[in-house]
C-alpha positions in Angstrom: 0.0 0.0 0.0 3.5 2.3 1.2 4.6 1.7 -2.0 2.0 2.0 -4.3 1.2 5.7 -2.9 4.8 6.3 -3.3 4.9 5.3 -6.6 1.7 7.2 -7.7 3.6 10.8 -6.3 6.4 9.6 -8.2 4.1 9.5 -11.2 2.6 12.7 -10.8 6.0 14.4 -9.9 7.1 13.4 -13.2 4.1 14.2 -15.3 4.0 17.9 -13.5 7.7 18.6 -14.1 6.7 17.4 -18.3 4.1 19.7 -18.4 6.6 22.8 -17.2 9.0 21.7 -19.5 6.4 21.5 -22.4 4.7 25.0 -21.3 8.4 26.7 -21.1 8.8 25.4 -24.7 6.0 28.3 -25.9 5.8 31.3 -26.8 4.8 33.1 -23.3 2.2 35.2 -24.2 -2.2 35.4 -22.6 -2.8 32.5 -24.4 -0.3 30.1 -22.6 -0.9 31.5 -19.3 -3.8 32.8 -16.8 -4.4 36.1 -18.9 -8.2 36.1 -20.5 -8.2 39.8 -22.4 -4.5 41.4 -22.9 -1.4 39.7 -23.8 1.5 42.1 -22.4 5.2 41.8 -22.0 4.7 39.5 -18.7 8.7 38.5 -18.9 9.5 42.5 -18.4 10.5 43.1 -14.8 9.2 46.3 -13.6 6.6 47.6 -16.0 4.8 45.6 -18.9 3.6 46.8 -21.9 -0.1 45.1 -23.0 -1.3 44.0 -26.6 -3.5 47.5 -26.9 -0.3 49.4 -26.5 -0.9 50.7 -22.6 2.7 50.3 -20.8 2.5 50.0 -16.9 3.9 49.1 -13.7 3.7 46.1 -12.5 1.4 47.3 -9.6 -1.3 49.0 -12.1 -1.6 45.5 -14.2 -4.9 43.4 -13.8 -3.3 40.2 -13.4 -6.9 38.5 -14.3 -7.0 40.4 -18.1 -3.9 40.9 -18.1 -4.1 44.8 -19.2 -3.3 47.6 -17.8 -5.6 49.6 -15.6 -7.0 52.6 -18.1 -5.5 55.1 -15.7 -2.9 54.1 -14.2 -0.7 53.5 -17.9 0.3 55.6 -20.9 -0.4 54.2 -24.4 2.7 54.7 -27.2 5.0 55.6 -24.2 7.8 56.9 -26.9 9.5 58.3 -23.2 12.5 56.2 -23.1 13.3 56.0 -27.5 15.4 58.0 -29.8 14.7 59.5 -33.0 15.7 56.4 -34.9 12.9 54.0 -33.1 15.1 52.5 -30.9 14.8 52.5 -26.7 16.4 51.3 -23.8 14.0 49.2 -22.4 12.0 46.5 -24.3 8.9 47.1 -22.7 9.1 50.7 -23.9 9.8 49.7 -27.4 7.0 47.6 -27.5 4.8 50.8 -26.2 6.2 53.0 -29.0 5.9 50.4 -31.8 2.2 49.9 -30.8 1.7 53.9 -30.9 3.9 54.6 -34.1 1.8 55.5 -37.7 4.5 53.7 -39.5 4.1 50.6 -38.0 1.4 49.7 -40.3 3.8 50.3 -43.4 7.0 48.4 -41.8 4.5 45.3 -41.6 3.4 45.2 -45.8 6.7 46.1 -47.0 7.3 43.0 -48.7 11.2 42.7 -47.7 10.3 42.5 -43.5 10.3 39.1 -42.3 10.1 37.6 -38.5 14.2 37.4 -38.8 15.9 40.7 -40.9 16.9 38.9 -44.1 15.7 35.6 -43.6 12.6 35.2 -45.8 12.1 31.5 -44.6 10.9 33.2 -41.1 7.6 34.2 -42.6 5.8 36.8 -42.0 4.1 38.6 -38.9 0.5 37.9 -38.8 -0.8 41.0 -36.1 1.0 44.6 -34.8 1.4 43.1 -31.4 3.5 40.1 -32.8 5.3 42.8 -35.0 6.7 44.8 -32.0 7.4 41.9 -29.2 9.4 40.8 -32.2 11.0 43.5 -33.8 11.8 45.1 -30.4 13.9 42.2 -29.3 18.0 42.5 -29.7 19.3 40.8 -32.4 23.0 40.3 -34.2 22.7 44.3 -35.3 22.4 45.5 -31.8 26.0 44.2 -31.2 29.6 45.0 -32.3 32.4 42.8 -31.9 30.4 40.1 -31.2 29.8 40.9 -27.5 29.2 44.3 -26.8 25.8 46.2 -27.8 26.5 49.4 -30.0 24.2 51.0 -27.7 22.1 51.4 -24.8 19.3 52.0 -26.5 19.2 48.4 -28.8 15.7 47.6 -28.7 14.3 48.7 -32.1 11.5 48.4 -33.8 11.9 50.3 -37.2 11.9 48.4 -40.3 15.4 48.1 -40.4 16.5 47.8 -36.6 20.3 49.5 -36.2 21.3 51.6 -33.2 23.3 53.7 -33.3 27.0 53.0 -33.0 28.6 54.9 -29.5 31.2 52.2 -29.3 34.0 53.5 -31.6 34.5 57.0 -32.4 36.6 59.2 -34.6 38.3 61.7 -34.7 36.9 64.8 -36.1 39.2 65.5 -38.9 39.0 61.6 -39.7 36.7 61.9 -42.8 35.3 58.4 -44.3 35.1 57.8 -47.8 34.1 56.2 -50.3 36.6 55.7 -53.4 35.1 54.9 -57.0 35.7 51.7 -58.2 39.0 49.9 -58.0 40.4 53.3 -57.3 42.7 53.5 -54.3 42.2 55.3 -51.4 45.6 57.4 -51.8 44.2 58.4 -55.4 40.5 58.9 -53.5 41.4 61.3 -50.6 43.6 63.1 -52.9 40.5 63.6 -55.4 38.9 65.6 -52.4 41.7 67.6 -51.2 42.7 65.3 -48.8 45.3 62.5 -48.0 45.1 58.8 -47.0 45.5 58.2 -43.3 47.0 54.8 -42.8 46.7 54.7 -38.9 43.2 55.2 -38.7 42.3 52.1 -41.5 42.1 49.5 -38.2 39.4 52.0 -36.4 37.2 52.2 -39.6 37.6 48.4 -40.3 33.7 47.7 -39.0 30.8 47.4 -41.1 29.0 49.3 -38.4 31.6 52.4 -39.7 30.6 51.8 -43.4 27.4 51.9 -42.1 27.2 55.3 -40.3 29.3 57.0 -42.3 28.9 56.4 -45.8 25.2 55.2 -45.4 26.0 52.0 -47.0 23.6 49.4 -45.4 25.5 46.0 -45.5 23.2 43.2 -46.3 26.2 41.1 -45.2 29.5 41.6 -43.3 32.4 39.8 -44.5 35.5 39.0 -43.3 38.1 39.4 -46.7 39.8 36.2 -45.9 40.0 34.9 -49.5 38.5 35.6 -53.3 39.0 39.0 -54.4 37.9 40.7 -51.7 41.2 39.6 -49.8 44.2 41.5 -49.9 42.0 44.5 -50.1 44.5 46.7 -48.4 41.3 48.1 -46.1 37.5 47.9 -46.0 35.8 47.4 -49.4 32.1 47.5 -50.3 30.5 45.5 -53.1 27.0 47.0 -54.4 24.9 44.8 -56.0 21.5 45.4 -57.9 19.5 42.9 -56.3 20.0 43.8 -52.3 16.5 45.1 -51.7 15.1 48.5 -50.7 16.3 47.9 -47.1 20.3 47.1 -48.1 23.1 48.7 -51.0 25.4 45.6 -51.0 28.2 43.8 -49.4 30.5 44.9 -46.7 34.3 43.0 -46.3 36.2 44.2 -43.7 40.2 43.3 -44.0 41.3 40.3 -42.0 44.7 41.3 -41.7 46.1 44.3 -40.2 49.3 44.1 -41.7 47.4 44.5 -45.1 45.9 48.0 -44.6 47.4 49.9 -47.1 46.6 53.7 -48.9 48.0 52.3 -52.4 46.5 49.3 -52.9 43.5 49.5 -56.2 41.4 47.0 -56.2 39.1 45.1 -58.7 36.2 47.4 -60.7 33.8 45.0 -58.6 34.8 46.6 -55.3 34.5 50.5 -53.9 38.1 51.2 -51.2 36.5 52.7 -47.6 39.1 55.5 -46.7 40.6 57.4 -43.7 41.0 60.7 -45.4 42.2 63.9 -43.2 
């Protein structure tokens, strides 16, 4: 009898502990949990955002509906975002993308998907599955790999980039683009200017390309081999089928020793100078 009851808790501490498993699998949102109205941003700490747009604290949420109480909140709270859609808090994001006029647009252009660049994702079916997805960090919040560009990283414009604070310039460091296979001693000196050979390792980032020279890289490269090696700097490749939302490819040098202002290049590439 001992044993059979023991046995049977057994039972059910294993089927309970499946269940959670299964359950932390989905997507955590009013239809996997208690919630019978609102779906809201219920892994935010503080404050939550809810699926009409209404961000609050935690304290004015109705934890039955999960909405937020209709005064205690502030719809499209745009309070903690830039100018270039793009917040330091996620919940905040999520506010401001529900609020924003352009939303609407961002969701039918036919080149956004669930993942930037990455048809196979699909497509987002609602504004509310638009922003909790959009607003969330993703490889273009970061440079190097491990650091974000910025503190404000959650985005949710079309094209999600923050801006880059990491690595700054001098002023007198102007970046530039040189025409095709042209050189970057030949392109400095076409504006006046020379070739700065000790500043080619700070704009060797496709985040510099980027902000500078408003060249938005569909992919960064590293120039290890092909023609795009031995590059003697940066290069950019534009190519006619990149979409509204990109101008081309983006090859950063691979070896420092390389950098170079003399180098010319194949007619297929455009040099990125360090003219001053």
């Amino acid at each position: 009898m001992g044993r059979g009851l023991g046995l049977l808790l057994v039972l059910l501490l294993v089927a309970s502990s499946l269940s959670c498993l299964v359950s932390g699998l989905r997507p955590i949102t009013a239809k996997t949990v208690w919630f019978t109205e609102c779906d809201n941003t219920v892994e935010t700490r503080d404050n939550v955002t809810d699926s009409n747009g209404v961000l609050c604290s935690r304290e004015k949420m109705n934890y039955e509906t999960g909405c937020c109480d209709a005064f205690g909140g502030q719809a499209g709270d745009c309070s903690r975002c830039k100018a270039n859609e793009c917040c330091d808090r996620y919940e905040h994001c999520v506010s401001c993308c529900m609020g924003s006029d352009k939303t609407e647009g961002y969701m039918k252009n036919p080149e956004t998907f669930k993942v930037v660049r990455h048809p196979e994702t699909g497509r987002f079916d609602t504004k509310w599955d638009y922003c909790t997805g959009q607003c969330r960090t993703t490889p273009m919040s970061t440079i190097f790999e491990n650091m974000y560009k910025d503190l404000f990283h959650y985005c949710y414009g079309q094209y999600p980039m923050p801006q880059q604070t990491v690595v700054q310039l001098p002023r007198e460091v102007k970046v530039t683009l040189g025409l095709r296979g042209q050189s970057c001693k030949a392109t400095c000196e076409s504006s006046g200017m020379r070739c700065a050979p000790q500043y080619f390792e700070a704009i060797n980032l496709c985040e510099i390309v980027t902000e500078h020279l408003q060249f938005k890289c569909k992919y960064c490269k590293i120039g290890r081999s092909g023609p795009a090696a031995n590059s003697g700097g940066p290069v950019v490749q534009s190519i006619a089928n990149a979409g509204q939302l990109f101008d081309g490819i983006c090859y950063q040098e691979k070896k420092i020793q390389n950098f170079d202002c003399d180098t010319e290049v194949t007619e297929a590439f455009n040099r990125v100078c360090p003219c001053t």
